[in-house]
N, CA, C and O of each residue as an XYZ file, in Angstrom:
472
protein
N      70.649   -198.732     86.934
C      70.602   -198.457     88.359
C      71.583   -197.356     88.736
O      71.099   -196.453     89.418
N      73.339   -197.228     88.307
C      73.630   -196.644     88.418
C      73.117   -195.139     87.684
O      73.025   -194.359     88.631
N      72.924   -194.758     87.017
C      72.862   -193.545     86.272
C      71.355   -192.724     86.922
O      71.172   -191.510     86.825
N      70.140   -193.936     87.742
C      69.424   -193.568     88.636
C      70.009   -192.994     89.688
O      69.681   -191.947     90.248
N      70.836   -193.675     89.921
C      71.157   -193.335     91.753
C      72.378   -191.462     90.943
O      72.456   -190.466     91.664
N      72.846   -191.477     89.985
C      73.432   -190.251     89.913
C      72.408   -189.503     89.677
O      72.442   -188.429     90.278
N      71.301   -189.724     88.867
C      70.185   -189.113     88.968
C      70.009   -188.226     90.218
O      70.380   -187.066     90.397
N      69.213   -189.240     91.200
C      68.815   -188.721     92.681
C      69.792   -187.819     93.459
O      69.501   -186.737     93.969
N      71.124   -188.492     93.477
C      72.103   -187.556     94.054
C      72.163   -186.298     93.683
O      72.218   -185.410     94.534
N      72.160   -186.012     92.274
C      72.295   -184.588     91.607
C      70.576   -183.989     91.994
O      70.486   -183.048     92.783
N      69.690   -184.406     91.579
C      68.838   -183.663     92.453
C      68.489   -183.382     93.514
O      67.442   -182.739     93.592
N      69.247   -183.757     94.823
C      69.431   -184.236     96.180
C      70.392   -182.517     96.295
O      70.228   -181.643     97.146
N      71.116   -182.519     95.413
C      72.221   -181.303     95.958
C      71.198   -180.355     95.098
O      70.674   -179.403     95.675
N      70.956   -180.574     93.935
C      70.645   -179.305     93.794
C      69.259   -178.555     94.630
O      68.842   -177.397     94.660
N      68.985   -179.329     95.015
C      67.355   -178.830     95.904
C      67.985   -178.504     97.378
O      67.294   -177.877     98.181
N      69.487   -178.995     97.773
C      69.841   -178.619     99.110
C      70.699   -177.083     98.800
O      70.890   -176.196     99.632
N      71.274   -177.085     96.882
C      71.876   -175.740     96.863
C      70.684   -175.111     97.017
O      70.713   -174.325     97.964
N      69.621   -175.160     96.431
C      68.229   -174.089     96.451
C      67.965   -173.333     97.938
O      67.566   -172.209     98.243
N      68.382   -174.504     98.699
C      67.505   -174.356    100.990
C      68.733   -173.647    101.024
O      68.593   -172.578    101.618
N      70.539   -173.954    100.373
C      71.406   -172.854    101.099
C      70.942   -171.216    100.452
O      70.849   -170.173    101.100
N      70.759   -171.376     99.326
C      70.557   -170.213     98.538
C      69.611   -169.322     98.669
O      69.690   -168.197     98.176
N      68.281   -169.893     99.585
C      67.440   -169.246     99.821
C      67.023   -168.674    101.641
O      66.353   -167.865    102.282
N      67.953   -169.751    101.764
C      68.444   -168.761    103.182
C      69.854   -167.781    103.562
O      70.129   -167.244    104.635
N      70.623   -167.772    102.254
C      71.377   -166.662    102.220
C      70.451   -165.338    101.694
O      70.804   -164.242    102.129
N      69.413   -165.383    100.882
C      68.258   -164.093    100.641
C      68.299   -163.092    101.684
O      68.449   -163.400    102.867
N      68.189   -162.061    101.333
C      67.731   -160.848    101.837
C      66.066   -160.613    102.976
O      65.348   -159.636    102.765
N      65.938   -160.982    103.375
C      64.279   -160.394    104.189
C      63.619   -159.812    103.406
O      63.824   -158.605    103.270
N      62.917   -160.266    102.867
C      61.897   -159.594    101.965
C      61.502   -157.961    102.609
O      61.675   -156.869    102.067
N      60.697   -158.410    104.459
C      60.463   -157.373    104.565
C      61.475   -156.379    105.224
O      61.058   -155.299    105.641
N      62.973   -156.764    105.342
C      63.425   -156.090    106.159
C      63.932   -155.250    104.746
O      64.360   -154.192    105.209
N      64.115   -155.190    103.084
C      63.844   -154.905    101.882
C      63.153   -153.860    101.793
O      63.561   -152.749    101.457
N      61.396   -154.354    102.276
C      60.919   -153.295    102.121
C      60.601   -151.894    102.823
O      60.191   -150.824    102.373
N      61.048   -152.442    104.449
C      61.401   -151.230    105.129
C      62.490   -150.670    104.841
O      62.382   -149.459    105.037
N      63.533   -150.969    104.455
C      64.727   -150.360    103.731
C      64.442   -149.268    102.857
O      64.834   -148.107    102.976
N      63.477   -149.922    101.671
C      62.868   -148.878    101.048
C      61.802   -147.870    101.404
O      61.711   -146.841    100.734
N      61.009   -148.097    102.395
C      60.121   -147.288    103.044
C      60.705   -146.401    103.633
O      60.152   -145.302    103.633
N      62.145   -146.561    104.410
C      62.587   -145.797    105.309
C      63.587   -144.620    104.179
O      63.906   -143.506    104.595
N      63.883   -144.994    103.083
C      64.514   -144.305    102.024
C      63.523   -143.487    101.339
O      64.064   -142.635    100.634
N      62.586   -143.469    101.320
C      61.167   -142.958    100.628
C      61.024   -142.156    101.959
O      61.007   -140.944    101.741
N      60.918   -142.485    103.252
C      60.562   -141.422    104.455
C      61.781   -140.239    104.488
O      61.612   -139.021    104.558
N      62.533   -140.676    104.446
C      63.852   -140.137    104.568
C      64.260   -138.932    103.448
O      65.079   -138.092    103.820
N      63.775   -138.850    102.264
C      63.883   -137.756    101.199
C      62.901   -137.243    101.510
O      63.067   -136.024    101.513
N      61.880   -137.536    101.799
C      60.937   -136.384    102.036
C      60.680   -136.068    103.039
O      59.739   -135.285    103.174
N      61.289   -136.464    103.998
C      61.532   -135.734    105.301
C      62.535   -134.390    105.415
O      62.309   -133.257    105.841
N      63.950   -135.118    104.751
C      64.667   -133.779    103.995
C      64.115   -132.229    103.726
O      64.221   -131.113    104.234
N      63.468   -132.872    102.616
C      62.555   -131.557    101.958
C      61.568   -130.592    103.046
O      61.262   -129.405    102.944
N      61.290   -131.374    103.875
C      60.638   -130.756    105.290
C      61.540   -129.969    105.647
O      61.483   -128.740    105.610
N      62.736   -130.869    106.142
C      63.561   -130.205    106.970
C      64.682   -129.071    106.450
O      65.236   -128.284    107.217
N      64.871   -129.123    105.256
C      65.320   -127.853    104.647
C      64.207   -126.538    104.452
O      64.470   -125.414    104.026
N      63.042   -127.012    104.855
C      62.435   -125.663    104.777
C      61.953   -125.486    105.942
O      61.298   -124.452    106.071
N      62.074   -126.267    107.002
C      61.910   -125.607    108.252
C      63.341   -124.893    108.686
O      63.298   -123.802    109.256
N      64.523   -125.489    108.423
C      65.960   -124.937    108.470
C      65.774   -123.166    107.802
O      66.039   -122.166    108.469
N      65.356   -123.156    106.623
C      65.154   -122.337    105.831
C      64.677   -120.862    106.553
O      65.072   -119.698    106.496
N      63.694   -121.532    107.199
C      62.679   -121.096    107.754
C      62.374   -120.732    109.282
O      61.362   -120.149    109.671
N      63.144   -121.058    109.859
C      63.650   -121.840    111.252
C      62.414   -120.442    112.055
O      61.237   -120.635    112.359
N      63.090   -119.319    112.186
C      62.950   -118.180    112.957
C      61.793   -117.656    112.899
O      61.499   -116.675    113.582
N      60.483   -118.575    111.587
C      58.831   -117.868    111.571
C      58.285   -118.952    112.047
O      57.089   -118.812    112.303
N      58.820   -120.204    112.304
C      58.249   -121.314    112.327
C      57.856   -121.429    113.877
O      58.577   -121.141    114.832
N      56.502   -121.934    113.905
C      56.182   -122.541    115.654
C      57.364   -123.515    115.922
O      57.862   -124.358    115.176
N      57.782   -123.035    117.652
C      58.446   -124.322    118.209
C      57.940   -125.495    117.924
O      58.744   -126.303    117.459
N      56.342   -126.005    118.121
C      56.031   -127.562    118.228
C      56.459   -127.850    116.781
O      56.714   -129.046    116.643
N      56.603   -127.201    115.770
C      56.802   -127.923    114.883
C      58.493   -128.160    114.853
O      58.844   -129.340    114.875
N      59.191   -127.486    114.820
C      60.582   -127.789    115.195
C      60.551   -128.798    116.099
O      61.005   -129.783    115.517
N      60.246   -129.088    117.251
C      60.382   -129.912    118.009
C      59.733   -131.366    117.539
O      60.028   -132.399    118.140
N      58.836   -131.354    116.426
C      58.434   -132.353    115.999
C      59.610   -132.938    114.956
O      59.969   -134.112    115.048
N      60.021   -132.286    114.237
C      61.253   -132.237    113.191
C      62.525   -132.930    114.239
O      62.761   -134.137    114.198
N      63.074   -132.247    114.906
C      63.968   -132.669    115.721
C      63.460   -134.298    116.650
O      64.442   -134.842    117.155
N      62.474   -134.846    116.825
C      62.307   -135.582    117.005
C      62.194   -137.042    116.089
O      62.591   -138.193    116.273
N      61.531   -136.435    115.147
C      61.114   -136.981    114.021
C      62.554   -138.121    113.414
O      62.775   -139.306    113.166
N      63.520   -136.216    113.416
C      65.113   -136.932    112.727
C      65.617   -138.009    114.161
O      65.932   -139.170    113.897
N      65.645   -137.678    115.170
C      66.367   -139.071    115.599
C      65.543   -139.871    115.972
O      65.967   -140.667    116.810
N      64.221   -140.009    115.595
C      64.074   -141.526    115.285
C      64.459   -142.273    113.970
O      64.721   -143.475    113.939
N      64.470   -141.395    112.823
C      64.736   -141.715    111.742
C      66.213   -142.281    111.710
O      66.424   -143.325    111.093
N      67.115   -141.700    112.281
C      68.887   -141.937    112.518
C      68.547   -143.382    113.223
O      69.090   -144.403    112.801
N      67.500   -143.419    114.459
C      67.734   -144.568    115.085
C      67.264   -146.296    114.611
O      67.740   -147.400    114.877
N      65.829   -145.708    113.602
C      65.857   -147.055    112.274
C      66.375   -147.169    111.150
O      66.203   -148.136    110.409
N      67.346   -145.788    110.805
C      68.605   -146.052    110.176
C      69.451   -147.361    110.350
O      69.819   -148.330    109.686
N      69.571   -146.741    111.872
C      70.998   -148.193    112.334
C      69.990   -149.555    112.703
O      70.569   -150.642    112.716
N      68.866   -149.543    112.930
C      68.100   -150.804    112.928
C      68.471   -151.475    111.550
O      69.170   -152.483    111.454
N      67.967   -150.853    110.602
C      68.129   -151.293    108.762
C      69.412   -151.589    108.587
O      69.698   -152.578    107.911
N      70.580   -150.660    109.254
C      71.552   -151.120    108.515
C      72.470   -152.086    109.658
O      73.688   -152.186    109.507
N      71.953   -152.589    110.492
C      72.620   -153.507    111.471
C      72.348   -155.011    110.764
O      71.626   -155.198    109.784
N      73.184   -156.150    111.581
C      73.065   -157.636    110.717
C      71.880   -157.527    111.974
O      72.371   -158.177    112.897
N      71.340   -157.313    112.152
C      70.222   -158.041    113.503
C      68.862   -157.914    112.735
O      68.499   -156.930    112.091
N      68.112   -159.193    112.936
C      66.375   -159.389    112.170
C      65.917   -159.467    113.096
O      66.265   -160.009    114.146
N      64.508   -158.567    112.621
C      63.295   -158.585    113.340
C      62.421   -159.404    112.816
O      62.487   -159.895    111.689
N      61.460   -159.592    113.737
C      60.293   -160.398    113.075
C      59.502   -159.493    111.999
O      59.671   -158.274    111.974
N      58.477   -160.270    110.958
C      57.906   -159.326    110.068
C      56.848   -158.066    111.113
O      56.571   -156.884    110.905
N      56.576   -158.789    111.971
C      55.677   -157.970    112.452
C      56.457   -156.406    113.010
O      55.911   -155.304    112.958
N      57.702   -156.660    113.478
C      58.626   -155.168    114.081
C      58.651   -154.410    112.647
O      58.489   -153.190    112.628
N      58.822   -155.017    111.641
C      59.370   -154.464    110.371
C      57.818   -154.030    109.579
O      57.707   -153.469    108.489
N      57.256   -154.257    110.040
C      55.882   -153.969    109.734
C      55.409   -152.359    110.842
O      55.431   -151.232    110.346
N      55.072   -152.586    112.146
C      55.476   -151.919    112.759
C      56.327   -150.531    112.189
O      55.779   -149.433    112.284
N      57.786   -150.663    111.555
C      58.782   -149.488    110.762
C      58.515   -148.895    109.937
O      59.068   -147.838    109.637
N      57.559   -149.434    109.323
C      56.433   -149.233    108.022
C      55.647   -148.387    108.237
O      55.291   -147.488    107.475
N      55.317   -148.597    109.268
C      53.609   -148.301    109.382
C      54.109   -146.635    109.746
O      53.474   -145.675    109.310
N      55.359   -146.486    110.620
C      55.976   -145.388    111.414
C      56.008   -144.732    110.336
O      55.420   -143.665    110.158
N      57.006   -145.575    109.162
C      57.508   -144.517    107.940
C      56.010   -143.877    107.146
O      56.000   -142.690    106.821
N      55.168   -144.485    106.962
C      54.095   -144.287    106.388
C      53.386   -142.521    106.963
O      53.098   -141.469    106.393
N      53.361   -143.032    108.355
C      52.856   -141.664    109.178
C      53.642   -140.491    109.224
O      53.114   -139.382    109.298
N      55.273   -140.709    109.172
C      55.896   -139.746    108.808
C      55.545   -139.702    107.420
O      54.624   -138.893    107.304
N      55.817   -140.138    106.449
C      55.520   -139.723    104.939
C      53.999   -138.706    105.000
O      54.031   -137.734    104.245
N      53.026   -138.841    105.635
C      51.903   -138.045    105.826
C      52.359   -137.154    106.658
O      51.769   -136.149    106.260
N      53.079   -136.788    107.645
C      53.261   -135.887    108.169
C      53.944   -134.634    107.426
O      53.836   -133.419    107.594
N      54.690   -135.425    106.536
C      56.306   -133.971    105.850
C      54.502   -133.599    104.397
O      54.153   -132.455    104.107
N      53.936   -134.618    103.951
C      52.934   -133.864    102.801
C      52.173   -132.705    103.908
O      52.159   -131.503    103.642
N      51.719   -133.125    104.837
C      50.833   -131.700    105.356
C      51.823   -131.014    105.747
O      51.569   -129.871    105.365
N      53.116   -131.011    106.447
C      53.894   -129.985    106.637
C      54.755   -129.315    105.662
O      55.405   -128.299    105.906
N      54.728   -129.874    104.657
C      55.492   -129.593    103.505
C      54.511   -128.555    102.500
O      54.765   -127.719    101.632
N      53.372   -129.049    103.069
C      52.278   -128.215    102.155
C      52.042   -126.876    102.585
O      51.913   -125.843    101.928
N      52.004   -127.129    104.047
C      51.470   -126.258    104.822
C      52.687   -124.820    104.651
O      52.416   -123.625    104.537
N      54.104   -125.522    104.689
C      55.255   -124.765    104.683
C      55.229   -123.753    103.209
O      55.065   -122.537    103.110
N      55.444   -124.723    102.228
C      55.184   -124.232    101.125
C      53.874   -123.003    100.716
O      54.098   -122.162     99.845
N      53.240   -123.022    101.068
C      52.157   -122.027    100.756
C      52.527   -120.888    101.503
O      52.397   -119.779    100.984
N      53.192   -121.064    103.226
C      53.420   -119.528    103.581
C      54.768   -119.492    103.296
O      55.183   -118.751    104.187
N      55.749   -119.821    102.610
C      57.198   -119.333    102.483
C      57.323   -119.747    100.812
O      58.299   -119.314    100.200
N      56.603   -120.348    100.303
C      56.412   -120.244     98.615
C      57.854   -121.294     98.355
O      58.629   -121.000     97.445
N      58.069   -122.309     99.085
C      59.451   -122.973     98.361
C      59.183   -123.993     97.424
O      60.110   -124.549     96.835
């Protein structure tokens, strides 16, 4: 009886260390916008050094898209790196943003590249 009841107890903690341990975890998706926004973020760069590059042949709307572009990017910077959670759906939502920028810097990056050859 006794060596039952140490039984239960020890599996009693270890299944309650598992519930502390798995709510100290990371957000899966707040993870993978982390990485989405790090993947948007280098190749947004590469945009923006060749519109920098480039600054003085380039249309305003596209500068003005760039300059916009970067402070939203600065501003889900500090979303990602704040202690504050969103639901999956906001972080989904960040995704979806980073995604459309990631398509935006390939056609502008393409587009750049062919008339300034970088």
């Amino acid at each position: 009886m006794k060596k039952n009841l140490k039984a239960i107890v020890s599996i009693i903690l270890v299944l309650g260390l598992l519930v502390c341990l798995t709510g100290c975890g990371e957000n899966e998706k707040k993870q993978e916008a982390i990485d989405e926004f790090n993947t948007t973020a280098a190749a947004f760069n590469e945009v923006k050094d060749l519109v920098n590059a480039n600054a003085s042949e380039i249309p305003d709307d596209i500068i003005t898209d760039c300059q916009s572009m970067a402070e939203l990017l600065n501003q889900y910077q500090g979303f990602l790196q704040s202690d504050e959670e969103y639901s999956d759906d906001q972080y989904d939502q960040m995704i979806e943003w980073f995604h459309s920028v990631q398509d935006w810097t390939v056609e502008i990056g393409d587009a750049l590249n062919a008339d300034f050859g970088g």
